[in-house]
N, C-alpha and C positions, 0 to 999 in steps of 0.2 A: 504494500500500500504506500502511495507516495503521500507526499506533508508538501500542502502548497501556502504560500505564507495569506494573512488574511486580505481580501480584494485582488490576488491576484488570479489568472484566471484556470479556471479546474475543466481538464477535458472529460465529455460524459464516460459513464463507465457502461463495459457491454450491455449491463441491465436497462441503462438508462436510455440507449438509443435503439434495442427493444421498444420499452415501452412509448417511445416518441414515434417512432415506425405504426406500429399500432394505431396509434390514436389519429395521424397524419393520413391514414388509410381508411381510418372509420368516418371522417369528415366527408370526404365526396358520397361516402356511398348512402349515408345521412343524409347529407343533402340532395341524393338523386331519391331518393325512398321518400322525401319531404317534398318533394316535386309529382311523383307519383299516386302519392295517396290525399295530394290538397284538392278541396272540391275544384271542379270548374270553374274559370273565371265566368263572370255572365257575361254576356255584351254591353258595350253602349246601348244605354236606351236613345232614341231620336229626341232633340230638342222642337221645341216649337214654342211661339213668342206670339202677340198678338198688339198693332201699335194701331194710331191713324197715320194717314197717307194726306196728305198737303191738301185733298180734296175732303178730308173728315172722316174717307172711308175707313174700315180698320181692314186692315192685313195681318197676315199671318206667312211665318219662314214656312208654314207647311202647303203652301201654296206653289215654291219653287220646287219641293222633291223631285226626284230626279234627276236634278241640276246640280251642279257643288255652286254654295253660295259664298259669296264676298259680301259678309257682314261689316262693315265701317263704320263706327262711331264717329263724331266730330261735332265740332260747332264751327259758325261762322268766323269767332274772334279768334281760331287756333291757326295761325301763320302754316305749321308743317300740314295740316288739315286740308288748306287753301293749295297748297303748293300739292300732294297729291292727288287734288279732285281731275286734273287732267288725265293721267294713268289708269284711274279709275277707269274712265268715262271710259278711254282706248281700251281699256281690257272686259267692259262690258258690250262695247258695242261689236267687238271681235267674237265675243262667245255667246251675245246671249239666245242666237237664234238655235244653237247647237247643245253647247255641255256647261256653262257657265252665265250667273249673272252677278253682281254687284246690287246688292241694298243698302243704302247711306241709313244710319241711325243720328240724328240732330239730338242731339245732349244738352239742350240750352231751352231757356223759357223765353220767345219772340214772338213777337205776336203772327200768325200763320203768314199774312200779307210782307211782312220784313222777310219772311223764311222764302216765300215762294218768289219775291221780286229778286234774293238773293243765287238761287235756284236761277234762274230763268239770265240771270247776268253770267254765268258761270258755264250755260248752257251743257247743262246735266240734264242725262235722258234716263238714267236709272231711277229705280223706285226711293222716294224718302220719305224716312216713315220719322213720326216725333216723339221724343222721350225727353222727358227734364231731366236735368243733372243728377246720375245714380253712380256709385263704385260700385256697384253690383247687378250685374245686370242676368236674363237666362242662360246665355253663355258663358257666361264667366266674370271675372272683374276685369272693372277697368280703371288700371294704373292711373291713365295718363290717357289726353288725346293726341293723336289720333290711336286708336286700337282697334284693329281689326281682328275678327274672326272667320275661319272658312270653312264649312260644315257640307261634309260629305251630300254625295245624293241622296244618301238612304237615312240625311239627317242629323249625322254626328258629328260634334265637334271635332276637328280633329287638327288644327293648328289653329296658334294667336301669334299677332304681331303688334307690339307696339313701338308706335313710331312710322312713319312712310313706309308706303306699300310701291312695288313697280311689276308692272303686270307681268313681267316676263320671269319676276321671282314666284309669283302665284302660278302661273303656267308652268314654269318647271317642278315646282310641287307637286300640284295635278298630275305631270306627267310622271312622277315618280311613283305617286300614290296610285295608278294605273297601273304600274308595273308590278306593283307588289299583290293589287286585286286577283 
């Protein structure tokens, strides 16, 4: 038996890298048997929201299904908000006769005639729908404007961005989430 002086260091003894061996070996197989026997995850359920539309109507996201939707929050006074309503516009009017649309969600209390003269200067053809100032909305929260959500065809959340959107970032998404379908 050797004498090592105290703090300096002691190599394992056969026993000991034994029982390391062992237990280093019962870890995956634990966690493959813990993988095995956990219930099922369940799926996303689909979300669905219901707002008015510039014209008083109410709308609902389960109105686009089948389409991946481009959920945008904003307000008028949010600079980056102003600066990606052009991208927007381009990336809805590319998809929305096909596999894609864009819905603006207005985050702000204006009286509807400010919203829709602002709307119509901006020459926005997608759907906006009105919500007063929330961090929490059915999607998710919202940090910060602008924040976007993009919610599968079949409904589910399934990306957020906050901060400016560029269509060709949501497009390659899309196209990646395609590939994995």
């Amino acid at each position: 038996m050797a004498i090592y002086p105290r703090g300096a260091y002691h190599p394992p003894s056969d026993s000991s890298k034994r029982r390391l061996a062992m237990s280093i070996g019962f870890i995956p197989a634990l966690f493959i048997l813990s993988i095995l026997l956990a219930p099922p995850l369940s799926l996303a359920e689909p979300v669905d929201f219901s707002l008015s539309d510039l014209d008083g109507r109410q709308r609902q996201l389960s109105e686009f299904r089948g389409k991946w939707v481009l959920v945008n929050y904003w307000a008028t006074w949010c600079p980056p908000c102003i600066e990606e309503l052009s991208e927007l516009e381009i990336f809805h009017n590319s998809h929305k006769e096909k596999d894609a649309v864009v819905v603006g969600v207005n985050m702000e209390d204006i009286p509807p005639e400010r919203l829709r003269a602002f709307v119509d200067e901006q020459f926005i053809s997608f759907p906006i729908l009105r919500s007063g100032p929330a961090v929490e909305t059915p999607l998710g929260p919202i940090p910060g404007l602008p924040t976007s959500y993009l919610v599968s065809p079949e409904g589910e959340v399934v990306a957020r961005q906050v901060g400016r959107v560029e269509a060709e970032m949501v497009e390659s998404f899309i196209e990646k989430q395609g590939q994995n379908r």
